[in-house]
C-alpha positions in Angstrom: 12.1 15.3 14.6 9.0 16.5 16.5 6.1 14.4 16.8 3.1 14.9 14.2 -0.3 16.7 15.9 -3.5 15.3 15.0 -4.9 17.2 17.9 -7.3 18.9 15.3 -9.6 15.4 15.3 -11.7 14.5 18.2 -14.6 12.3 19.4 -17.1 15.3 19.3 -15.5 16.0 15.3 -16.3 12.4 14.8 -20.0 12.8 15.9 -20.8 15.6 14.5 -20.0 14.3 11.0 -22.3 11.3 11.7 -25.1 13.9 12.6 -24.6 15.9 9.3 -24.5 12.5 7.2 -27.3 11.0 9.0 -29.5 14.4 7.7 -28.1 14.3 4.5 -28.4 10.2 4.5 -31.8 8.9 6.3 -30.9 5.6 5.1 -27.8 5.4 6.9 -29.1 7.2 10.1 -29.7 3.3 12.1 -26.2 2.5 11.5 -24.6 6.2 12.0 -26.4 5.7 15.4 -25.4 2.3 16.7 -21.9 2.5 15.0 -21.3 6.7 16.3 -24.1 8.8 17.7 -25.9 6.9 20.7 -22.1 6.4 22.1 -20.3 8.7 24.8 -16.7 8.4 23.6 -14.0 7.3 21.2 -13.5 4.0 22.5 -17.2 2.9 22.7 -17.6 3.1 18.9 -14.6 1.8 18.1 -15.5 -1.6 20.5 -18.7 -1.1 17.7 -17.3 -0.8 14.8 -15.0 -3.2 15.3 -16.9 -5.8 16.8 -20.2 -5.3 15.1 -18.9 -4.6 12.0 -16.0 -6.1 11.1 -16.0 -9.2 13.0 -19.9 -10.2 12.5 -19.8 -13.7 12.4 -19.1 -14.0 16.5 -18.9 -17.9 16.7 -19.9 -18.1 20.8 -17.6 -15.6 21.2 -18.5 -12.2 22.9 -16.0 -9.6 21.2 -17.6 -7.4 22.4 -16.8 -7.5 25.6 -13.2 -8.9 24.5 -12.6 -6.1 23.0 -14.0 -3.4 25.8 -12.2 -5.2 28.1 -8.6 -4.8 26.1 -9.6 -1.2 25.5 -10.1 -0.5 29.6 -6.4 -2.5 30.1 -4.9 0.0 28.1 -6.2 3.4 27.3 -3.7 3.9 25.0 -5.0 2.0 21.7 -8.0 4.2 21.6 -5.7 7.7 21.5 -3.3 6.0 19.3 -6.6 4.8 17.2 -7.3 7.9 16.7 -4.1 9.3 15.8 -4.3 6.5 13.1 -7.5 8.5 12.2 -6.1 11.6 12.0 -3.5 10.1 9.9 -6.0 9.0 7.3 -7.3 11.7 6.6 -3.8 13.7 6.5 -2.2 11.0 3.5 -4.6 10.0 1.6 -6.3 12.8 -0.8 -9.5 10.6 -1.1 -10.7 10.9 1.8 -12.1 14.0 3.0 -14.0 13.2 6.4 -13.2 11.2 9.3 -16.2 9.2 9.6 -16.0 7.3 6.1 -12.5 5.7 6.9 -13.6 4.8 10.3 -16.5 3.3 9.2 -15.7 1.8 6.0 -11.6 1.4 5.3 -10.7 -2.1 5.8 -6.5 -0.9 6.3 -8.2 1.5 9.2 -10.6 -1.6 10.6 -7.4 -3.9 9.9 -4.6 -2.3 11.7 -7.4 -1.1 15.0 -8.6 -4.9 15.1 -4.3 -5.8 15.5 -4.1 -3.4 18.0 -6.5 -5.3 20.6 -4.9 -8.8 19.2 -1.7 -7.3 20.2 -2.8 -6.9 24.0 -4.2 -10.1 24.4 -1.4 -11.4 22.8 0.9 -9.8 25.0 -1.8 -10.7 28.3 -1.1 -14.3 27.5 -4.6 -14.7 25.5 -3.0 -15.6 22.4 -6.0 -18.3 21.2 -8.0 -14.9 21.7 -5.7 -12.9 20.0 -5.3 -15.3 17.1 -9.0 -16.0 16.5 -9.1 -12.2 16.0 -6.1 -12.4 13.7 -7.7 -14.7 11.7 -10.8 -13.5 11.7 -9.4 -10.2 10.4 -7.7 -11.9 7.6 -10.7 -14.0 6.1 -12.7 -10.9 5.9 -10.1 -8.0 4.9 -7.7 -10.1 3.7 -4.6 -8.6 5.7 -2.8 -10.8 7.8 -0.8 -9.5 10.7 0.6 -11.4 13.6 -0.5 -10.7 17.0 2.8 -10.2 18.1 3.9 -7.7 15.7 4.7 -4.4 16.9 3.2 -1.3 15.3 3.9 2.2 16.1 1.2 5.3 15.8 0.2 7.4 12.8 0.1 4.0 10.1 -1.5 4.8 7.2 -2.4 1.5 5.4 -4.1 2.1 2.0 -6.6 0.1 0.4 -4.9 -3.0 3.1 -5.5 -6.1 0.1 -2.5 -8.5 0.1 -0.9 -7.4 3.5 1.6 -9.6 5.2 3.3 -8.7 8.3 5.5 -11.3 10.2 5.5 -12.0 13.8 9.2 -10.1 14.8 8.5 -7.3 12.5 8.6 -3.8 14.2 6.7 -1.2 12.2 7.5 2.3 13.8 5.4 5.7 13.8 4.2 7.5 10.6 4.5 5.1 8.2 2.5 4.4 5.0 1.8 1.1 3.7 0.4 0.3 0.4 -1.7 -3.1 -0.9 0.3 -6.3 -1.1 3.5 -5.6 1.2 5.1 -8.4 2.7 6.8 -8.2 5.8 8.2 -11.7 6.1 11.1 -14.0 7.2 13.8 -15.7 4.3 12.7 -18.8 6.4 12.6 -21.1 9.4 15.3 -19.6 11.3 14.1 -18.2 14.7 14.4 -15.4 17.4 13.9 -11.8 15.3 13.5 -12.6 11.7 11.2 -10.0 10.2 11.9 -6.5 9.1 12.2 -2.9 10.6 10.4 -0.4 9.5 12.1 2.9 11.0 9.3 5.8 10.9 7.9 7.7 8.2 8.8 5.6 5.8 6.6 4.7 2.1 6.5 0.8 1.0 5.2 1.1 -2.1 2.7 -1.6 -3.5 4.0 -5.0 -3.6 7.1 -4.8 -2.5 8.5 -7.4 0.1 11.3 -7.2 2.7 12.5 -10.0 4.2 14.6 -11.0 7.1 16.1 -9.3 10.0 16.8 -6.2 8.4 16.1 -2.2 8.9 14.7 0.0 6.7 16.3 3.2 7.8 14.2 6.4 9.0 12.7 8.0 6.1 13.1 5.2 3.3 10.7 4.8 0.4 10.7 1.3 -0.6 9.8 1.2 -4.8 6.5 -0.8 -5.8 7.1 -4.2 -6.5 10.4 -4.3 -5.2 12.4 -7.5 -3.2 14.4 -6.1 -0.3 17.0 -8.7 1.4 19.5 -6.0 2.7 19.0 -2.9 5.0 18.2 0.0 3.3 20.1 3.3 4.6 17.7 6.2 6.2 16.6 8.6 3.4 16.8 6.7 0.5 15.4 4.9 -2.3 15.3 1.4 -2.8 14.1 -0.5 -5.9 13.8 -3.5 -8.2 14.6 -7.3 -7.9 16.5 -7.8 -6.3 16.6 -3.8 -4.8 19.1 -1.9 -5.0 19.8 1.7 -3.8 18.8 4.2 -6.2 20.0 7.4 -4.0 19.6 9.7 -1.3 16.4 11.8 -1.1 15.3 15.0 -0.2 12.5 15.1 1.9 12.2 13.7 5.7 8.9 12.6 5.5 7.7 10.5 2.5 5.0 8.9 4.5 3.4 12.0 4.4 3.5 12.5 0.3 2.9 9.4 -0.7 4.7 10.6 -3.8 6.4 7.1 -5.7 7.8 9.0 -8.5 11.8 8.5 -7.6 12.4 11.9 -9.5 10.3 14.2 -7.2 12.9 12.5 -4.5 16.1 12.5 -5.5 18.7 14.5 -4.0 
């Protein structure tokens, strides 16, 4: 299956909905500048955002600069932050700008501020890394392990109650709604969390645990207790779940549609 383009978005897209807000908006036209419009690319007002914004209470530490630094090791987590963006914008029908998920959506904020934790993590600065990790989860409420892997094109919506284990593996184009747990069954060791193939749905609530797959395409039903892989393209739902069928469509990341009937084969 072909990759999704979000080629469409860009920086200058992103700036010139700040201008437009900040002449609709006077009020806002301070922070539309230091978080958007007095910046020369992507990456610079992310480093803001995120460091400015979400993580204001520094503590003697310059993240800052932490975070500049992780985004000049590896260009990558700006151009997959803004495929994130893009994705945004794509699922979820509230939203109809760029700028008010990049500035404002905590799942967006969240899942960027795991991104530069995962680098320092993975450049051996994992007191670094988990200061941001914690950080991130006394003000958003979303706790995600440093070492977690995450593809591009996540789509975590409204973020509250979000719990993803240290092994798990969350691959590209999939949607995540409030209070998923990713977690372990419990102090067994090596891989022990979840896989999340792409474009999958986990509805709200549910939980997966253990070395498991959820295969490519899967839409996990809210509330639901997963302890078995789920097969690609399929539903599974209830306590514990079970599978309720095949479905039709190869993308339910993209719908965000949880009513089983609108799936089902």
């Amino acid at each position: 299956m072909k990759q999704k383009d979000y080629s469409m978005f860009s920086w200058e897209t992103l700036r010139q909905e700040a201008e437009e807000v900040a002449e609709k908006e006077p009020l806002l036209k301070n922070l539309l500048r230091q978080m958007v419009t007095e910046h020369s690319s992507f990456g610079s007002a992310l480093t803001a955002v995120l460091a400015n914004r979400c993580l204001f209470i520094h503590e003697g530490i310059n993240l800052h600069q932490a975070i500049t630094e992780a985004l000049k090791k590896d260009e990558n987590i700006a151009q997959i932050a803004m495929y994130d963006l893009a994705a945004v914008v794509d699922k979820d029908p509230a939203t109809e700008s760029y700028l008010e998920p990049f500035l404002f959506y905590k799942g967006y904020h969240s899942l960027e501020l795991h991104r530069i934790a995962h680098k320092l993590w993975t450049d051996g600065q994992r007191y670094l890394a988990s200061y941001i990790q914690s950080r991130t989860s006394h003000l958003y409420g979303v706790d995600i392990h440093p070492a977690a892997r995450i593809g591009r094109g996540i789509f975590i919506d409204h973020a509250t109650g979000l719990v993803v284990g240290e092994t798990a593996v969350i691959e590209d184009n999939v949607s995540i709604l409030h209070g998923v747990t990713l977690g372990g069954t419990g102090k067994e060791t090596g891989k022990r969390h979840p896989t999340i193939r792409k474009n999958c749905l986990l509805g709200a609530g549910s939980t997966v645990l253990g070395n498991i797959v959820v295969g490519e395409g899967s839409v996990i039903g809210a509330g639901s207790v997963v302890l078995h892989t789920v097969p690609a393209h399929s539903i599974a739902a209830g306590v514990p779940a079970t599978n309720k069928g095949n479905i039709a469509i190869p993308e339910p990341a993209d719908s965000m549609d949880q009513i089983f009937d609108d799936y089902m084969i």
